[in-house]
C-alpha positions as CSV (number, residue, x, y, z in Angstrom):
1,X,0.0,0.0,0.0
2,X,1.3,3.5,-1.1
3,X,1.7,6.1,2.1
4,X,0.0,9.1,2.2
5,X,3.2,11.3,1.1
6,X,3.0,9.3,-1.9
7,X,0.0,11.1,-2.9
8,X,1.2,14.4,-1.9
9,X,2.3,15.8,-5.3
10,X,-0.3,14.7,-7.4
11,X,-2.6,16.7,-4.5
12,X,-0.7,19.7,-4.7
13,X,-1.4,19.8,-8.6
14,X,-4.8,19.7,-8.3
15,X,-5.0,22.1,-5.7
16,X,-3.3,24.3,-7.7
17,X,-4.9,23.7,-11.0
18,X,-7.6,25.0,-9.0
19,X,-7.6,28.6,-9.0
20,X,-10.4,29.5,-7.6
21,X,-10.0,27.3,-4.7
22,X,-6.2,28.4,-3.8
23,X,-7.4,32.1,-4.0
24,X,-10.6,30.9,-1.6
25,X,-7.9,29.5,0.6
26,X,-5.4,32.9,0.5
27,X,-9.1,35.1,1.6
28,X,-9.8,32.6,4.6
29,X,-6.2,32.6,5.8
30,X,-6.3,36.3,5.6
31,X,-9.4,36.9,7.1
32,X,-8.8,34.7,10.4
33,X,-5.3,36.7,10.7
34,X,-7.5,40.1,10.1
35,X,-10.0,38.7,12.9
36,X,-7.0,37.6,15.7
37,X,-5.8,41.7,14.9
38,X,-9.7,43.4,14.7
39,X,-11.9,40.9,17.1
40,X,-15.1,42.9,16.0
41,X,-14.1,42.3,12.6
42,X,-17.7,39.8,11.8
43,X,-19.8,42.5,13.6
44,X,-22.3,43.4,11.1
45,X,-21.3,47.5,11.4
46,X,-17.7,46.6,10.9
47,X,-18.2,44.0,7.9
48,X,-20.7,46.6,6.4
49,X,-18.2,48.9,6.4
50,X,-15.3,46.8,5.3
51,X,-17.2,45.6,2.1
52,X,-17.7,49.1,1.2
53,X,-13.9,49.6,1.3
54,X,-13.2,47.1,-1.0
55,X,-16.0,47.3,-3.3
56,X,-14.4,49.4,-5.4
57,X,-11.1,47.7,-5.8
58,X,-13.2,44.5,-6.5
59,X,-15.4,46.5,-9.2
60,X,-12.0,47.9,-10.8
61,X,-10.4,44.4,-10.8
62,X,-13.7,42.5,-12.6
63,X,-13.1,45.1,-15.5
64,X,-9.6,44.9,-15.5
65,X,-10.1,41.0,-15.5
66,X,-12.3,41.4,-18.7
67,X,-9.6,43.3,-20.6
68,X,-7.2,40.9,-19.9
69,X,-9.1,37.6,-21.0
70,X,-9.6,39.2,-24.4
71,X,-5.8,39.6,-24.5
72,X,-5.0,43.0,-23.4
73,X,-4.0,45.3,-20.3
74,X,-5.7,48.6,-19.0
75,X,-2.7,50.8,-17.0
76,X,-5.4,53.9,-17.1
77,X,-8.6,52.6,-14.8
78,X,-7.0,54.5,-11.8
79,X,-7.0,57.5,-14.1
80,X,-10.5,57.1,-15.3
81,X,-11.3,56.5,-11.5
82,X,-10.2,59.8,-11.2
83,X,-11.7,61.5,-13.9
84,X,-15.2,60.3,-13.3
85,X,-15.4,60.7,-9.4
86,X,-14.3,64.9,-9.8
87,X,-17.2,64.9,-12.9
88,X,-19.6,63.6,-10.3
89,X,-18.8,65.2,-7.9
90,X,-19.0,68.6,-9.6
91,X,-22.5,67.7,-11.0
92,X,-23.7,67.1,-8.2
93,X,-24.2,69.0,-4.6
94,X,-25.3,68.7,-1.1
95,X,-28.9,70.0,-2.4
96,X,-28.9,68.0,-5.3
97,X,-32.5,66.6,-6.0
98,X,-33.5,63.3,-7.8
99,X,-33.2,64.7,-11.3
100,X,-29.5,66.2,-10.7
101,X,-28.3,63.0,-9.1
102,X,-29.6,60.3,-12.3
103,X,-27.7,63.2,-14.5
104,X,-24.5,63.5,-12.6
105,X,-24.3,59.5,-12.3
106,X,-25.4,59.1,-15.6
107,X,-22.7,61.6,-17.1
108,X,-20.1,59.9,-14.5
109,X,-20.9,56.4,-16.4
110,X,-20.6,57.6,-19.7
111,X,-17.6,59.2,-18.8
112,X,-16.1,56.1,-17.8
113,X,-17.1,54.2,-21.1
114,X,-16.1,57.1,-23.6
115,X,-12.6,56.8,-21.9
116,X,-12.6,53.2,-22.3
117,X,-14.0,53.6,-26.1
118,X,-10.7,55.9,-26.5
119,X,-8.4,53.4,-25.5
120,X,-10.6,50.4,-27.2
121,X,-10.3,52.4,-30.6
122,X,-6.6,53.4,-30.7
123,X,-5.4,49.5,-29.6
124,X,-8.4,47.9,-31.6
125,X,-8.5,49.7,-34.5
126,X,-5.0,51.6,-34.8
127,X,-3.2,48.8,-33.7
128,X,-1.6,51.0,-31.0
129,X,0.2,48.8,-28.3
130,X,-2.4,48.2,-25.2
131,X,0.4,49.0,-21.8
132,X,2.1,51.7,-24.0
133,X,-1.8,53.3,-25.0
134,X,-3.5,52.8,-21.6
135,X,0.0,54.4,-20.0
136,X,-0.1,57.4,-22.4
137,X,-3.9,58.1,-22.1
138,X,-3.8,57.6,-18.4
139,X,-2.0,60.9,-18.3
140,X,-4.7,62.7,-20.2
141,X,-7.4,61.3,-17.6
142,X,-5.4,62.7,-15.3
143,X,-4.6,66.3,-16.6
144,X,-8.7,66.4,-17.4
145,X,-9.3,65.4,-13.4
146,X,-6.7,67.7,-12.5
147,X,-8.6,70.3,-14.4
148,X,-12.0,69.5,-13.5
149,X,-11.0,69.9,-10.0
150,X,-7.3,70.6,-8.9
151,X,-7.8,69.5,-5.7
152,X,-9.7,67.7,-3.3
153,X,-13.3,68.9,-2.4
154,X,-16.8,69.1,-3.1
155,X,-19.9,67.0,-1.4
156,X,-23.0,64.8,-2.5
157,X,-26.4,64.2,-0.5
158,X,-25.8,63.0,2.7
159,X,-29.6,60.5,2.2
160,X,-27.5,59.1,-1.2
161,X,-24.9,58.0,1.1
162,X,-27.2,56.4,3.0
163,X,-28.7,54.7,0.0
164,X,-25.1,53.5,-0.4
165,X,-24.4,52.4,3.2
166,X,-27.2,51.2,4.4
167,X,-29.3,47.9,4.3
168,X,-31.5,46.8,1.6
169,X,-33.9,44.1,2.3
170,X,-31.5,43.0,6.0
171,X,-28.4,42.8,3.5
172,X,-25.6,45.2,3.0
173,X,-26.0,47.0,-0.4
174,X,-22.0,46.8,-0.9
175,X,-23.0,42.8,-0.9
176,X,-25.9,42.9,-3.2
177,X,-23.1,45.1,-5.4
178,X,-21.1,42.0,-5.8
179,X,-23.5,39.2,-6.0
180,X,-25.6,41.6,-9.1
181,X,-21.7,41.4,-10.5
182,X,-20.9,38.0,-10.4
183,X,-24.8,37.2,-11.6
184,X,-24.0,39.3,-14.1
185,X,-21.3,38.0,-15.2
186,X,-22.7,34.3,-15.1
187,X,-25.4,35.2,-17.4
188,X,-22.3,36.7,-19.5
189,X,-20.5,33.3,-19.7
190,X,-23.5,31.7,-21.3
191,X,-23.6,34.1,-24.2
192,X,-21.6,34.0,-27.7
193,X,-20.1,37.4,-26.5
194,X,-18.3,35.3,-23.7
195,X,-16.6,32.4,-26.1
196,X,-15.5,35.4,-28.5
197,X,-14.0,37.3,-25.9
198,X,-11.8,33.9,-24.4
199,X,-10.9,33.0,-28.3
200,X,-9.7,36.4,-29.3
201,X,-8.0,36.7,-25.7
202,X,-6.6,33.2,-26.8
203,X,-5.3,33.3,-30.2
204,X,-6.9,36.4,-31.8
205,X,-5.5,35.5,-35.9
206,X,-7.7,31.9,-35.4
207,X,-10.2,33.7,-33.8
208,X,-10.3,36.1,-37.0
209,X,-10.1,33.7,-39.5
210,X,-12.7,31.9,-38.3
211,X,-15.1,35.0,-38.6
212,X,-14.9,36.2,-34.8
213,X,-15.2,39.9,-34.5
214,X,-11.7,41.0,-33.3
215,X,-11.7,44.7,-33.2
216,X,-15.8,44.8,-31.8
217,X,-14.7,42.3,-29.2
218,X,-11.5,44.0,-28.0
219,X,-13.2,47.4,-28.0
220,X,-16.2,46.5,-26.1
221,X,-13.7,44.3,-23.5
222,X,-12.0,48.3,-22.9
223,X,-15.7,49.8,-23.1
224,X,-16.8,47.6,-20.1
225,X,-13.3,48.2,-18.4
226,X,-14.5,52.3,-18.6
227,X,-17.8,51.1,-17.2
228,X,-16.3,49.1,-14.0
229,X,-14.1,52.2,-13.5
230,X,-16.7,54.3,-13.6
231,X,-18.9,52.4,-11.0
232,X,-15.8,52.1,-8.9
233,X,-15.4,55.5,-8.6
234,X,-19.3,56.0,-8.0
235,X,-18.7,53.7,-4.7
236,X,-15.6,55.9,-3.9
237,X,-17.7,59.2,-4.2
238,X,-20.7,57.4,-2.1
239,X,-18.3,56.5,0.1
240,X,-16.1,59.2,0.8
241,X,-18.9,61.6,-0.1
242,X,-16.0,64.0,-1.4
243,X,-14.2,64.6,-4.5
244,X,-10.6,63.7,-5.5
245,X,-8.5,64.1,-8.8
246,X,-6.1,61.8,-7.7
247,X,-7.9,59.2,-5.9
248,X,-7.7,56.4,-8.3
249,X,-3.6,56.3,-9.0
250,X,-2.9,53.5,-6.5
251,X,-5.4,51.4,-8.0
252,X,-4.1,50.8,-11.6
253,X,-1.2,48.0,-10.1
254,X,-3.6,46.4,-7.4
255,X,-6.3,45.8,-9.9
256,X,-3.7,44.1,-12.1
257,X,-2.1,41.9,-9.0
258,X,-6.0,41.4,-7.9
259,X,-6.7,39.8,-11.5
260,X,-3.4,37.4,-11.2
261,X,-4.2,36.7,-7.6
262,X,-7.5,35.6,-8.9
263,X,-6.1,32.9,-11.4
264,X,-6.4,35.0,-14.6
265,X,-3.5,34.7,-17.1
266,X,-2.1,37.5,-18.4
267,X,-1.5,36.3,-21.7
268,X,-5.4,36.2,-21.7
269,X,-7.6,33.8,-23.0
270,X,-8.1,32.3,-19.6
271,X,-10.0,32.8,-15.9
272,X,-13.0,34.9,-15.0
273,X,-14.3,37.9,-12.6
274,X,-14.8,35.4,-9.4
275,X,-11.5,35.3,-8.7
276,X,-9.8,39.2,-9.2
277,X,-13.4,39.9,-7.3
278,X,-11.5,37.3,-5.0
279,X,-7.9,38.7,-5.1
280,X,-9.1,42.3,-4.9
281,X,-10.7,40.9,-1.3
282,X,-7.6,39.8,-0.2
283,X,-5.4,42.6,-1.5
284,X,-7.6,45.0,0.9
285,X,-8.0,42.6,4.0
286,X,-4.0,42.6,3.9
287,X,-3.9,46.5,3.8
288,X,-6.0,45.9,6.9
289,X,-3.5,43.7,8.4
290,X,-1.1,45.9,8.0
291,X,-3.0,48.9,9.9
292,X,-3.7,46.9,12.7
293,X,-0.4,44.9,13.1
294,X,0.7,48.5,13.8
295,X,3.2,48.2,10.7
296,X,5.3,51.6,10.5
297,X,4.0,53.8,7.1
298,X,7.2,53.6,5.5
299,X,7.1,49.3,6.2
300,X,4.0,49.4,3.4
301,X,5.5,50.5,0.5
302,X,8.3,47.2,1.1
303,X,5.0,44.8,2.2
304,X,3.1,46.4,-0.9
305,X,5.7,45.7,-3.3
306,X,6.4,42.4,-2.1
307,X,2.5,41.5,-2.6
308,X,3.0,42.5,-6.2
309,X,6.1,40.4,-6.4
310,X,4.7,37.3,-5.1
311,X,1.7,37.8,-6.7
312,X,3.2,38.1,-10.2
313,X,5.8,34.9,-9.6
314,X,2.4,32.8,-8.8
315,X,1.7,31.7,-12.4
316,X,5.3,30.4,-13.1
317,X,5.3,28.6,-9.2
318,X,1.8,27.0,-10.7
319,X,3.2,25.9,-13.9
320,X,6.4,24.2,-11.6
321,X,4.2,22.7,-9.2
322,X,2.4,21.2,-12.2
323,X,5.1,19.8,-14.2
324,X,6.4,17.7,-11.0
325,X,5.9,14.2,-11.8
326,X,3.5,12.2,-9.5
């Protein structure tokens, strides 16, 4: 009879192969360290209020995660982040009334997917190169935040923050946020939209020839990226309830490590929302480690970079794991 170390390998492979499950496994270890730092941590307050911190990470990373199965990158979310939280913001005031509020979200979204257009049209139709594109148009997002509003400020309705951290139905609406997301993107997965989107992130020339739109496909993947931005910067402005031009720049990277913490390839082709939604968790429940562990503020940058580090090695760690024989 083999021993149980006998099996060992072979388990380790299919854990890993298992991407969901090991980034299940990285969000429970991090939460029960999280809980032995913050003991009120699963008090319904607290947990309310930790989802809304990390919704808009999670948001930012589903989008980024779409761009990157149909075979590209998006370095210029942060800076749309940017861009459409100061145009809400200015749109809308502490008076604002029902009307103001659907046309200062409204022009926030569109905002979000004409920026997202941009980029779709100069890397899907002009052939421009997607990190050196997003990178360049990031600092025109940017400028046009900077000159929207050059520096922090501004206010919304107090009774639309509410809205936003309240309770709909017993259940936090940060929570009903994600679960409409992954729905969402379920429903996705079962259209022909979905298996274009994998076979042009896959191997776009086979994908052509075999009379897939390309260019539609890869400029709708930006468009919804511009969309997820823009609803991640809603949840920033309904959560802060203030304005900042600059309040999306940290974000670009994180989304990017959240999407290959998640199990998503960057050669595209590959993964899903689930698990940057996943990875974008865990990214945030680690800055709360951090905080509470008491970590000195110039310690976060090193921890931070490290994240990215490991996070980024975790593909080629997967693919040795894998080719260990049994």
């Amino acid at each position: 009879m083999k021993s149980s170390t006998a099996y060992t390998p072979g388990l380790l492979r299919t854990i890993f192969r298992q991407s969901y499950l090991v980034s299940l496994l990285l969000l429970i270890g991090a939460v029960l360290i999280n809980y032995a730092l913050q003991p009120n941590f699963f008090r319904p307050g607290v947990l309310n209020g930790n989802l809304q911190t990390f919704l808009p990470l999670m948001l930012l990373a589903a989008g980024q995660a779409v761009v990157v199965i149909a075979g590209g990158i998006d370095l210029s979310v942060g800076a749309i982040i940017s861009l459409v939280n100061v145009v809400i913001v200015r749109l809308l005031g502490t008076h604002a009334g029902p009307t103001e509020i659907l046309l200062a979200i409204g022009a926030g979204l569109l905002c979000g997917v004409l920026a997202g257009a941009f980029n779709g049209i100069c890397v899907a139709y002009l052939r421009f190169q997607p990190i050196v594109t997003t990178f360049a148009s990031s600092f025109v997002f940017s400028g046009l935040a900077l000159w929207i509003m050059p520096s922090p400020g501004g206010s919304v309705p107090s009774a639309l923050m509410d809205v936003f951290q309240g309770r709909l139905l017993g259940i936090p609406s940060a929570l009903l946020i994600i679960v409409v997301i992954l729905l969402l993107w379920n429903l996705l997965r079962a259209t022909r939209y979905s298996r274009y989107l994998y076979a042009v992130g896959g191997q776009a020339m086979s994908a052509y020839i075999t009379g897939v739109p390309v260019t539609r496909i890869r400029l709708s993947s930006y468009m919804l990226s511009g969309l997820m931005a823009a609803l991640s910067a809603l949840a920033l402005v309904l959560g802060t309830g203030t304005g900042d031009p600059l309040v999306g720049s940290p974000m670009t990277l994180t989304s990017i490590v959240a999407v290959v913490l998640g199990g998503t390839r960057l050669s595209g082709g590959q993964g899903g929302v689930a698990g940057p939604m996943i990875g974008a968790a865990i990214l945030s429940i680690i800055l709360n480690i951090i905080a509470f562990a008491n970590v000195p503020t110039w310690w976060q940058t090193l921890v931070n970079g490290l994240i990215v580090m490991i996070a980024l090695a975790g593909p080629g760690l997967i693919a040795l794991v894998r080719r260990q024989p049994a």
